[in-house]
Every structure is written in structure tokens, then in C-alpha cells.
C-alpha positions in Angstrom: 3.5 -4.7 -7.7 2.5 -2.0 -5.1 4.8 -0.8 -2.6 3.5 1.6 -0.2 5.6 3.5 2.6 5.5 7.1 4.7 3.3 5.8 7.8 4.2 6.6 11.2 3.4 7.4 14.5 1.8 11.2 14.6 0.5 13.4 17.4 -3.2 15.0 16.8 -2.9 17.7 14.4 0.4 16.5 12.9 0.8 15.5 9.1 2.0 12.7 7.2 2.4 11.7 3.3 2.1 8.2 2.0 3.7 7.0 -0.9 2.7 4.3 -3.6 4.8 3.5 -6.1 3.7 0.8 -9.1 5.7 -1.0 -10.7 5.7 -3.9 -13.3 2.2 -2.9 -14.1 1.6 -1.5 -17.1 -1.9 -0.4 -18.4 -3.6 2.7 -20.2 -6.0 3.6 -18.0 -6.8 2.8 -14.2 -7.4 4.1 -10.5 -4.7 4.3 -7.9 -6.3 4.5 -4.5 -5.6 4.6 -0.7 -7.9 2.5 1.6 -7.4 2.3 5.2 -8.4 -0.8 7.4 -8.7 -1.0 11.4 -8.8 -4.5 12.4 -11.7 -6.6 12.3 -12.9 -4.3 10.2 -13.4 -4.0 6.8 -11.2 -1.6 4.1 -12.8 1.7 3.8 -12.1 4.1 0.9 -10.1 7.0 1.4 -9.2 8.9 -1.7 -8.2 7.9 -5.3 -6.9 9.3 -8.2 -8.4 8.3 -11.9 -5.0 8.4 -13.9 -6.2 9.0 -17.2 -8.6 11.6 -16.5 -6.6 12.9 -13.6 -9.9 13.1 -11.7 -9.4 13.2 -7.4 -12.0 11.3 -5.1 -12.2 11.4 -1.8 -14.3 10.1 1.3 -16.1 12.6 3.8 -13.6 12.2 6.2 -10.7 12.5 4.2 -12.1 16.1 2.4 -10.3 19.1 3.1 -7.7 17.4 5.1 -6.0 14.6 2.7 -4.6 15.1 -1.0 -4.2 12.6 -3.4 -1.7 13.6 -6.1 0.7 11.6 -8.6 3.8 12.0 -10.3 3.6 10.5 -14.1 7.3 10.1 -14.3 7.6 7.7 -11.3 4.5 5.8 -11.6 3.6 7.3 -8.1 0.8 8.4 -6.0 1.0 10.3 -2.9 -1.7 10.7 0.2 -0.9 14.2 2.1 -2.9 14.1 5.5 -2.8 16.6 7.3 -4.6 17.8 10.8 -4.7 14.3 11.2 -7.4 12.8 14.3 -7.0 9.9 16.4 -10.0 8.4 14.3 -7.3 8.2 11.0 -5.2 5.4 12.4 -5.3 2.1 10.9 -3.2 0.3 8.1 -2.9 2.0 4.7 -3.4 -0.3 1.8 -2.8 1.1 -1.9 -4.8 -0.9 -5.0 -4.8 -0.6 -8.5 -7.7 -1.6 -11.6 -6.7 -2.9 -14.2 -9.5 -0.1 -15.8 -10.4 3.3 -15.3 -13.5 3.0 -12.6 -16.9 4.5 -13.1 -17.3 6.9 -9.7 -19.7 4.7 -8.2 -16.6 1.4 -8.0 -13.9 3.8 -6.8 -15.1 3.0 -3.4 -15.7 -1.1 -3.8 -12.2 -2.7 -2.2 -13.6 -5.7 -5.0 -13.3 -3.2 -7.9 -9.1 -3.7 -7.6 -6.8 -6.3 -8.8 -3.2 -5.5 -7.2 -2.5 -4.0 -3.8 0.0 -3.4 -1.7 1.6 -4.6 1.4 0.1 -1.3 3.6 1.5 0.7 6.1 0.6 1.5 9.7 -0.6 5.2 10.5 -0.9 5.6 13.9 -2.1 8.9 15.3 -2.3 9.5 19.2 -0.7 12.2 21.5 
């Protein structure tokens, strides 16, 4: 399972870092990646991390402000956003593949099997 924590309520310009940590899921090779949702709407991609390759993705949005990392040891991977906008709230949802993901799936909410529960990032002065 996915359990995903760190959201908050944040002032324009303030930072936050998400957590996701898996566990009970054991595979060779996969993606770990943060989506964001704003309801009624659907998930849209934020950043992911290939774990094998160590490779970093990332939406327009989310370049130069948010930084998708991992810890090995924990089975963890962390979201840094900072100079966060109004525009940025929404629930955070972690998934996992079961597989590493060609570039072009990274981004397809249908491309992952396990998720977790989200959490709420609210940004607003």
C-alpha cells in the first residue's frame, strides 16, 4: 500500500513537502509518481521518479519549483514544492506501476496499479 502525508494549508510563496511511503509492494522496477486532482476534474500529472533508472519527470507547472526525490532505504518518495501558487491546490494522490514506464505513460493516471489515499494541499493567503 501507499500512504501519502505532508499537505497543508500554505500562504502564496510558502513551501511544502509531501511524503509517500510504499510498503508491502515489492517489485524490481517501477514509477513512483505524484498526481494532483481538483474536483470534478480529472488527475493531472505532476512529477515522477523512474526507480530503477533514477530518471525525474515533471509537468510544466511543476518545473523549477517542485522536486521529486527518494530515499532507497525507506521505500520513499518525496515532492518538495516550493513558491507555491494558489493554482497548486488540490488533493495529492501518490501511484505506483507495477513496471518501469516508457516516458510517454508516466503521465496516463491508467498506466498505475496502487495509489494512495491523497492529501489535501491548499494554498491561499
Amino acid at each position: 500500500q501507499l500512504q501519502a502525508s505532508g499537505g497543508g494549508l500554505v500562504q502564496p510563496g510558502g513551501s511544502l513537502r509531501l511524503s509517500c511511503v510504499a510498503s508491502g509492494i515489492s517489485f524490481s522496477s517501477y514509477a513512483m509518481t505524484w498526481f494532483r486532482q481538483v474536483s470534478g476534474n480529472e488527475r493531472e500529472f505532476v512529477a515522477a521518479f523512474r526507480w530503477n533508472r533514477g530518471s525525474t519527470h515533471y509537468s510544466d507547472g511543476a518545473k523549477g519549483r517542485f522536486t521529486i526525490s527518494r530515499d532507497r532505504a525507506k521505500n520513499t518518495v518525496y515532492l518538495q514544492m516550493s513558491n507555491l501558487e494558489p493554482d497548486d491546490t488540490g488533493i495529492y494522490y501518490c501511484a505506483m506501476s507495477e513496471s518501469d514506464l516508457i516516458v510517454s505513460r508516466l503521465r496516463n493516471p491508467s498506466s498505475y496499479k496502487y495509489w494512495g489515499q491523497g492529501t489535501q494541499v491548499t494554498v491561499s493567503s
